[in-house]
Residue frames relative to the residue before (quaternion, step in Angstrom):
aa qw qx qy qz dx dy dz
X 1.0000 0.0000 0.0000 0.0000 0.00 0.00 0.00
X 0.6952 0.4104 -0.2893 0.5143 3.36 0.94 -0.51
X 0.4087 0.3381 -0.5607 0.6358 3.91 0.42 0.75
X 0.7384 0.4680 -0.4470 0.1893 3.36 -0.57 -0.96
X 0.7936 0.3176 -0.3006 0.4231 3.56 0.55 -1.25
X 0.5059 0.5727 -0.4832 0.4274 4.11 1.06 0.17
X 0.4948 0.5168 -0.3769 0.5883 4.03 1.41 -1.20
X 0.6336 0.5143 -0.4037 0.4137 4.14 0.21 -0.76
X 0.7452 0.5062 -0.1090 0.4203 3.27 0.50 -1.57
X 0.7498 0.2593 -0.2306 0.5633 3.75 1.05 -0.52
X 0.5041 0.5347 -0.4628 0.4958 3.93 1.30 0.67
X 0.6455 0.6204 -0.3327 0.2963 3.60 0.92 -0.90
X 0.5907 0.4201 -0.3938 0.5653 3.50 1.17 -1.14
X 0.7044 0.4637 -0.4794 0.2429 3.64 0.05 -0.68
X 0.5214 0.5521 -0.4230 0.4943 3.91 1.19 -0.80
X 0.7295 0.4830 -0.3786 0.3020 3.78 0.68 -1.14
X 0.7395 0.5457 -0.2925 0.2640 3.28 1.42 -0.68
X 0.1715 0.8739 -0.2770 0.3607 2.53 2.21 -0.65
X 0.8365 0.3720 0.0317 0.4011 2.96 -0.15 -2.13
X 0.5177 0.5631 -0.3203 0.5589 3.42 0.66 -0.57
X 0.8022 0.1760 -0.3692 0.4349 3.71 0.19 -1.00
X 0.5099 0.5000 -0.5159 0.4732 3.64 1.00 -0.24
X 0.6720 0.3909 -0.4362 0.4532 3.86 -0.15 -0.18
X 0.4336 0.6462 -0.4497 0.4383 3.87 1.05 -0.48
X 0.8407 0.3910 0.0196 0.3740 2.77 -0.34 -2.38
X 0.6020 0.5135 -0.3790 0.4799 3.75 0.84 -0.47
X 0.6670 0.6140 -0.1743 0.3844 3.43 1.36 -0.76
X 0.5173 0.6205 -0.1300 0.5749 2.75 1.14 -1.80
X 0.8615 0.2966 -0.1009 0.3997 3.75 0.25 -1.32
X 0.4752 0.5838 -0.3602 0.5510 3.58 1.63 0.37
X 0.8611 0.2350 -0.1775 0.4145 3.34 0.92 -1.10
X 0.3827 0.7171 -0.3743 0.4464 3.11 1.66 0.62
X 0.6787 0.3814 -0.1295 0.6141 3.26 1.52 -1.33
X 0.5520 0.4099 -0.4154 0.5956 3.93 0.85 0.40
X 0.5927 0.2990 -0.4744 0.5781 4.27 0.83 0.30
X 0.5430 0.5224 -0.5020 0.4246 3.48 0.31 -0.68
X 0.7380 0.1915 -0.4033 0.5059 4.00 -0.23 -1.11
X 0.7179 0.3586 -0.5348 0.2647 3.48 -0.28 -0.74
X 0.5345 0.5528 -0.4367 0.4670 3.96 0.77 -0.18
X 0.7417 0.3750 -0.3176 0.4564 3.70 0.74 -0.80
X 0.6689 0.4227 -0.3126 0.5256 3.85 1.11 -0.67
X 0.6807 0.3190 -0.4844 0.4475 3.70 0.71 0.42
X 0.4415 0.7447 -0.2812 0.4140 3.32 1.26 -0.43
């Protein structure tokens, strides 16, 4: 029991970072594709 709850405790930050870069990159790639049209509709 005592391995187990330290393995727990050093998986969590990784799921958080996880997420974090998916919330980055989802961003990052929304507002990438919102310069693109406004570059093509003034264009």
């Amino acid at each position: 029991m005592k391995k187990q709850t330290p393995y727990m405790k050093r998986k969590q930050p990784e799921e958080v970072n996880k997420k974090g870069l998916i919330w980055a990159g989802s961003i990052f790639g929304a507002v990438a594709v919102l310069m693109i049209v406004l570059l093509i509709v003034n264009g």
